[in-house]
C-alpha positions as CSV (number, residue, x, y, z in Angstrom):
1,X,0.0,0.0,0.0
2,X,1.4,3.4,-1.1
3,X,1.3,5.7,1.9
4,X,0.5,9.9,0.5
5,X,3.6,12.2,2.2
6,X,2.2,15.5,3.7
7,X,3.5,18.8,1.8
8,X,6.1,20.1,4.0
9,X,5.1,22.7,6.2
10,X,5.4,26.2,5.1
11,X,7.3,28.3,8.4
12,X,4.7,30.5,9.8
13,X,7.9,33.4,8.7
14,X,7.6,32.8,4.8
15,X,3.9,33.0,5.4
16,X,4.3,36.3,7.7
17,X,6.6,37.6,4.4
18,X,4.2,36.5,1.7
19,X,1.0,37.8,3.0
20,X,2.2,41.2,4.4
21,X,3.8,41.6,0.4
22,X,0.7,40.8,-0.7
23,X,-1.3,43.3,1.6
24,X,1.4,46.1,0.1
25,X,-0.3,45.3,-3.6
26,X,-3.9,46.5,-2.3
27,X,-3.8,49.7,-2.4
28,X,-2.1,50.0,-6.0
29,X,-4.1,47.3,-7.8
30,X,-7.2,49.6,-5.6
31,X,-6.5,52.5,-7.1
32,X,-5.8,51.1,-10.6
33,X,-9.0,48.9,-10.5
34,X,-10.9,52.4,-9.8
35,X,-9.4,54.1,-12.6
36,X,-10.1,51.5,-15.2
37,X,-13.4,51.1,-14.4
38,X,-14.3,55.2,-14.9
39,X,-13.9,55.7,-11.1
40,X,-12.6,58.8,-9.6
41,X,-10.2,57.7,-6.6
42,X,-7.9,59.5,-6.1
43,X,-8.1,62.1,-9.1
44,X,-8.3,65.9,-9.3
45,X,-8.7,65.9,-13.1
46,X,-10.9,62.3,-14.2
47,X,-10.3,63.2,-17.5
48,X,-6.7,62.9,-16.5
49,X,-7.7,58.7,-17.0
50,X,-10.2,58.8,-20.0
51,X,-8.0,58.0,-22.6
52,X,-7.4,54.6,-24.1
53,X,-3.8,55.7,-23.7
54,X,-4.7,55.8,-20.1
55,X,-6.6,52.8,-20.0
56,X,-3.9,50.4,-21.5
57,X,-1.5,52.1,-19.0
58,X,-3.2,51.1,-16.2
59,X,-3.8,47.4,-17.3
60,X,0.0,46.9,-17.4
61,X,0.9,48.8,-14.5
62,X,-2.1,46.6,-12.6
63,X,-1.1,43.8,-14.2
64,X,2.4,44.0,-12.9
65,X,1.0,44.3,-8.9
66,X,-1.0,41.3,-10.3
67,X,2.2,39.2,-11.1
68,X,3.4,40.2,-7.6
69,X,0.7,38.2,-6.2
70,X,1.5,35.5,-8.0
71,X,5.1,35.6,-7.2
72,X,4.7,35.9,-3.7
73,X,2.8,32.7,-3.5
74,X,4.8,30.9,-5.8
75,X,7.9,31.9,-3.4
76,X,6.3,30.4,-0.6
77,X,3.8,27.4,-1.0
78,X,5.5,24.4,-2.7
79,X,3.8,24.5,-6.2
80,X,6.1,27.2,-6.9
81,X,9.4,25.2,-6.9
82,X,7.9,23.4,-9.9
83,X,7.6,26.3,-11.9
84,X,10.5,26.5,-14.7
85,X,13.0,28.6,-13.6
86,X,13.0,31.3,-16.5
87,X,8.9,31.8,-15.8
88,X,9.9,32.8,-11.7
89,X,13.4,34.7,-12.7
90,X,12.6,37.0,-15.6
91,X,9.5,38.4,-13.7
92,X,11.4,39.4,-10.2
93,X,14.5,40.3,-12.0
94,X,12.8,43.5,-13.4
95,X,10.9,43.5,-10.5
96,X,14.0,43.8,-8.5
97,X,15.3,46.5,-10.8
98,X,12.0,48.5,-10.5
99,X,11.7,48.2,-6.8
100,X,15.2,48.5,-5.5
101,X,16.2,51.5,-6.7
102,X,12.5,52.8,-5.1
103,X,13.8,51.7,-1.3
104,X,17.3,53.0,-1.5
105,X,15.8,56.0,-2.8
106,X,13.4,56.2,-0.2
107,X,14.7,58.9,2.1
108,X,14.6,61.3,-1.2
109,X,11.1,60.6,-2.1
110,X,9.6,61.1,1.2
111,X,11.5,64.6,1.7
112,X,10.0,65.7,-2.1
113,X,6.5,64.8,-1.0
114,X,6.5,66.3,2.5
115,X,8.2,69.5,1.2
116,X,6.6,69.8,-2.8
117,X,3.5,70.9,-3.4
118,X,1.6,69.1,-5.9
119,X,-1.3,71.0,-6.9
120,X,-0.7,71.0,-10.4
121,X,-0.9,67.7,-11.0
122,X,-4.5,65.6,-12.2
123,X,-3.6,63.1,-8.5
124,X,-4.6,63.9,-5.3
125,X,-1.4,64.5,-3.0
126,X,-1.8,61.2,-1.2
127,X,-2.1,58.8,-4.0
128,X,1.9,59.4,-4.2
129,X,2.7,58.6,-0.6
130,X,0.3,55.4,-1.0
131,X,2.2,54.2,-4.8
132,X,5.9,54.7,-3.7
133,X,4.8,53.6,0.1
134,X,3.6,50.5,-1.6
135,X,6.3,49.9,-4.2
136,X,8.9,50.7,-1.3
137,X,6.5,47.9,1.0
138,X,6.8,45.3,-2.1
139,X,10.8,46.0,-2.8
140,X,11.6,44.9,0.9
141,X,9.0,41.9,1.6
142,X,8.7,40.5,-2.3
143,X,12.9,40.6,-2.4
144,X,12.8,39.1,0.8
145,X,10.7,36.1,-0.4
146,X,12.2,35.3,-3.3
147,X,16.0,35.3,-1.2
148,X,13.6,32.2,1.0
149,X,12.4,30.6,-2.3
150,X,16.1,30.9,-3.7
151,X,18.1,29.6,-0.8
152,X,16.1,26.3,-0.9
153,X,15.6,26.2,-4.9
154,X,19.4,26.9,-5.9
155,X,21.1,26.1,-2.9
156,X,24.2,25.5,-4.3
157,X,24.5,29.3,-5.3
158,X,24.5,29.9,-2.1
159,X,27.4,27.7,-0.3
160,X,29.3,27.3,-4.1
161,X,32.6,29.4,-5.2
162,X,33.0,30.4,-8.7
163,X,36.1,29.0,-10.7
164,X,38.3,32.0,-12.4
165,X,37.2,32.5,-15.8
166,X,36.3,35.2,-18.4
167,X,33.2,37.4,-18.5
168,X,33.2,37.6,-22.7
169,X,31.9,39.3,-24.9
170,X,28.2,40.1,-23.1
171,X,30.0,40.9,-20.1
172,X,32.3,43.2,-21.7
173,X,29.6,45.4,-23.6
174,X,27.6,45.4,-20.6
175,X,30.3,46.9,-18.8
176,X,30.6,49.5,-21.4
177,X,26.5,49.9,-21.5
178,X,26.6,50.1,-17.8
179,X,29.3,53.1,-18.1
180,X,26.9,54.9,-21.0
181,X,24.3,54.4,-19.1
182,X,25.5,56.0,-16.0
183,X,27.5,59.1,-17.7
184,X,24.0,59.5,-19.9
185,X,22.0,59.8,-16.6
186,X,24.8,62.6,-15.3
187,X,24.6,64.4,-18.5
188,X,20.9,64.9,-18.0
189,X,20.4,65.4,-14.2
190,X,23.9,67.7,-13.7
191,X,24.9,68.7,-17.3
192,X,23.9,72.0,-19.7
193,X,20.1,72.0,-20.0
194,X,20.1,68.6,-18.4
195,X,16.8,68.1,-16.4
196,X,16.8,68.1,-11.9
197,X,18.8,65.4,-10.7
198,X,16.4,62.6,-9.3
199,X,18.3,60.2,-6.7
200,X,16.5,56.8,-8.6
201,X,18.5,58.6,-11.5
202,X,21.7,58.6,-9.6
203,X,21.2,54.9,-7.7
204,X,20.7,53.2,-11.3
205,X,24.4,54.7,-12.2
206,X,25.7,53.5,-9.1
207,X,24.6,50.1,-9.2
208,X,25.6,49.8,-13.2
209,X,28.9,50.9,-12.5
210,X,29.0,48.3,-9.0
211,X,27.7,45.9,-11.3
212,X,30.0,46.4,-13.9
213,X,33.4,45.9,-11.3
214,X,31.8,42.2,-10.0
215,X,31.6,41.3,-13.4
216,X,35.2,42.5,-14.0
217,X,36.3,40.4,-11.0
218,X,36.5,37.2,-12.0
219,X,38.7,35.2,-9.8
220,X,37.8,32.5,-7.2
221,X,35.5,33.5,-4.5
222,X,32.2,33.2,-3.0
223,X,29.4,33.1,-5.8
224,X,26.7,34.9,-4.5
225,X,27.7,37.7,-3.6
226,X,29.0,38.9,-7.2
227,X,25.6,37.2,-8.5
228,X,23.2,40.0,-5.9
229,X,25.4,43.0,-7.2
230,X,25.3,42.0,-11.0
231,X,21.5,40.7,-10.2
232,X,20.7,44.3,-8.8
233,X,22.8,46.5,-11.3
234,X,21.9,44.9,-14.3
235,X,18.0,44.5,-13.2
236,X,17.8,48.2,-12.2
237,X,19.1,48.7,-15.4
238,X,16.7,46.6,-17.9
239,X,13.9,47.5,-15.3
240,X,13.8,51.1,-15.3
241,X,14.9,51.2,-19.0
242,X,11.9,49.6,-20.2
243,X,10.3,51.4,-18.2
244,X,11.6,54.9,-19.6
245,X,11.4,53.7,-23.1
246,X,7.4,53.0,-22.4
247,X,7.1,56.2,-20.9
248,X,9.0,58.1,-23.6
249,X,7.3,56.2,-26.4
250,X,3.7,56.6,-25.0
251,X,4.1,59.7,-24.3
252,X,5.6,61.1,-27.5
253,X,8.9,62.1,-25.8
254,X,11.9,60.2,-27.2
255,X,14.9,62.6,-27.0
256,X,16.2,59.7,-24.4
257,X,15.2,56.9,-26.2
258,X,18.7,55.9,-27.5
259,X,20.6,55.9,-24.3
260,X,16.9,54.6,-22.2
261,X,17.6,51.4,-25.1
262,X,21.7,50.9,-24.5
263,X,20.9,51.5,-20.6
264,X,18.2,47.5,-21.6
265,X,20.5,46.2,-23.4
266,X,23.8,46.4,-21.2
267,X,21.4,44.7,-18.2
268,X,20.5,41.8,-20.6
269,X,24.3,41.6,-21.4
270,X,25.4,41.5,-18.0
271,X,23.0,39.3,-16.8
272,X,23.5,37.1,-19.6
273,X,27.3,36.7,-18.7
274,X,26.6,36.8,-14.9
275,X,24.3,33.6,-15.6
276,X,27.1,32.1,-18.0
277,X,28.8,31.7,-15.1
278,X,26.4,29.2,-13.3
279,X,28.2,26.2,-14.8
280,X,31.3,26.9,-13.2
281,X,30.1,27.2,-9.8
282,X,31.6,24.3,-7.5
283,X,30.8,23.3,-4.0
284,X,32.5,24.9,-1.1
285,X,34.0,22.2,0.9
C-alpha cells in the first residue's frame, strides 16, 4: 500500500513575508481597479484617466502588482518550486530592478513629497505617498521572499565558489553599457540643460557601474555575492529602461530613447554573462 507524504510545512515566517507583500499590492491594484473602471479615486482631473492611452497604461501597471501576487505565492507554498525557472526569474528580475532602486531611494522621495506641493498635477497629493509607500512595502518583503524561495531552490549558489574565468563578450559590452548608461544619466540630471537630478537617477548609475566591477572580477571566490550586485545593477538597469522607453514612447517624448535602449541592453548583457557563469560554480568544501 502506497502511503501519501504530507507537503512540508510552510514556516509561519515565509507565510508572515508573503502575505504582508501581498497586503502592500492593495492599495495599488485599488487605485488602478478604480481608474479602469471610470472611477474617480484619487483624481483631481478624471479626464486625466479617460483615454485609451490611459486605460492600457493602467492594465499593465495593474497587471504587474497582479504578477506580484503571483510571485509571492509561488515563493512560498510548494507549487512554486515546480515552476521552470525562466517563468519565476525573468518576472522578479525586473521587478527587483523597479523596486530596489525605489527603497534606496526612499529617504529622497519622502523629503520631495513632504516638502513639494503638488497642486498642479491631475492626482490627489496622497495617491503618491500610497504608490511609492507601496512599491517601497513590495521591494523589501517580495525581495525578501524570493532570497527564501532561492536559498532552498538553488542552494548551491549559495554555499558554491566560482572557478576564475572570463566574462566575454556580453559581459564586456555590458560593462561598457553600464558606463553609457550611468555618464548618460549625469549628462541629463547635472549637465547644460540637463533636467533636476532625481536620486533613482543617480542609484541606477551607481549600481551599473557596481555591477560592472563584479563582473570584472573574475577570480575564485564566494558566488553569490558577485551574482546579488550584477542581479541588482543589471536588473535596475533593464527595469527602469523599459520602463523609460514605455514612458517616452507613449508619451511622445523620445529625446532619451537611444541611451533609455543601450541602458536595456547592457542589463540583458550582463545578466546574460553573470548567468554564463552558473556552470562553473563548485561546491564549497
Amino acid at each position: 500500500m502506497t502511503v501519501a507524504m504530507a507537503p512540508p510545512k510552510i514556516s509561519s515566517v515565509r507565510l508572515i513575508v508573503c502575505y504582508a507583500a501581498i497586503l502592500g499590492t492593495l492599495p495599488y491594484l485599488t487605485l488602478k481597479a478604480s481608474w479602469v473602471t471610470g472611477g474617480s479615486l484619487g483624481l483631481r482631473d478624471p479626464s486625466f484617466v479617460d483615454s485609451d492611452l490611459m486605460l492600457f497604461a493602467n492594465l499593465v501597471t495593474g497587471g504587474m502588482d497582479v504578477v506580484a501576487v503571483i510571485l509571492a505565492l509561488a515563493f512560498t507554498y510548494s507549487w512554486g518550486r515546480r515552476i521552470p525557472a525562466p517563468l519565476v526569474l525573468f518576472p522578479i528580475w525586473i521587478g527587483t530592478g523597479l523596486l530596489a532602486p525605489i527603497v534606496l531611494d526612499l529617504p529622497v522621495i519622502v523629503a520631495d513629497l513632504t516638502t513639494a506641493q503638488l497642486t498642479e498635477m491631475p492626482l490627489e497629493n496622497w495617491v503618491w505617498a500610497v504608490v511609492y509607500g507601496g512599491f517601497a512595502w513590495q521591494g523589501v518583503l517580495l525581495l525578501t521572499a524570493f532570497v527564501l524561495y532561492a536559498r532552498d531552490r538553488w542552494w548551491f549558489v549559495v554555499t558554491g565558489t566560482v572557478k576564475p574565468g572570463t566574462i566575454g563578450v556580453a559581459g564586456l559590452l555590458g560593462i561598457v553599457a553600464a558606463l553609457v548608461s550611468a555618464i548618460g544619466h549625469s549628462i541629463w540630471a547635472f549637465g547644460p540643460g540637463g533636467i533636476a537630478a532625481r536620486g533613482q537617477d543617480v542609484v541606477l548609475a551607481v549600481l551599473g557601474v557596481l555591477a560592472a566591477i563584479a563582473l570584472a572580477n573574475v577570480s575564485r571566490g564566494r558566488f553569490w555575492p558577485r551574482l546579488v550586485l550584477v542581479w541588482t545593477g543589471a536588473g535596475a538597469m533593464a527595469g527602469t529602461g523599459v520602463w523609460g522607453l514605455f514612458s517616452s514612447l507613449t508619451m511622445g517624448s523620445t529625446g532619451h530613447a537611444a541611451v533609455l535602449a543601450v541602458q536595456v541592453i547592457g542589463g540583458v548583457l550582463m545578466m546574460t554573462s553573470i548567468l554564463r557563469r552558473l556552470p562553473v560554480v563548485e561546491q564549497a568544501t
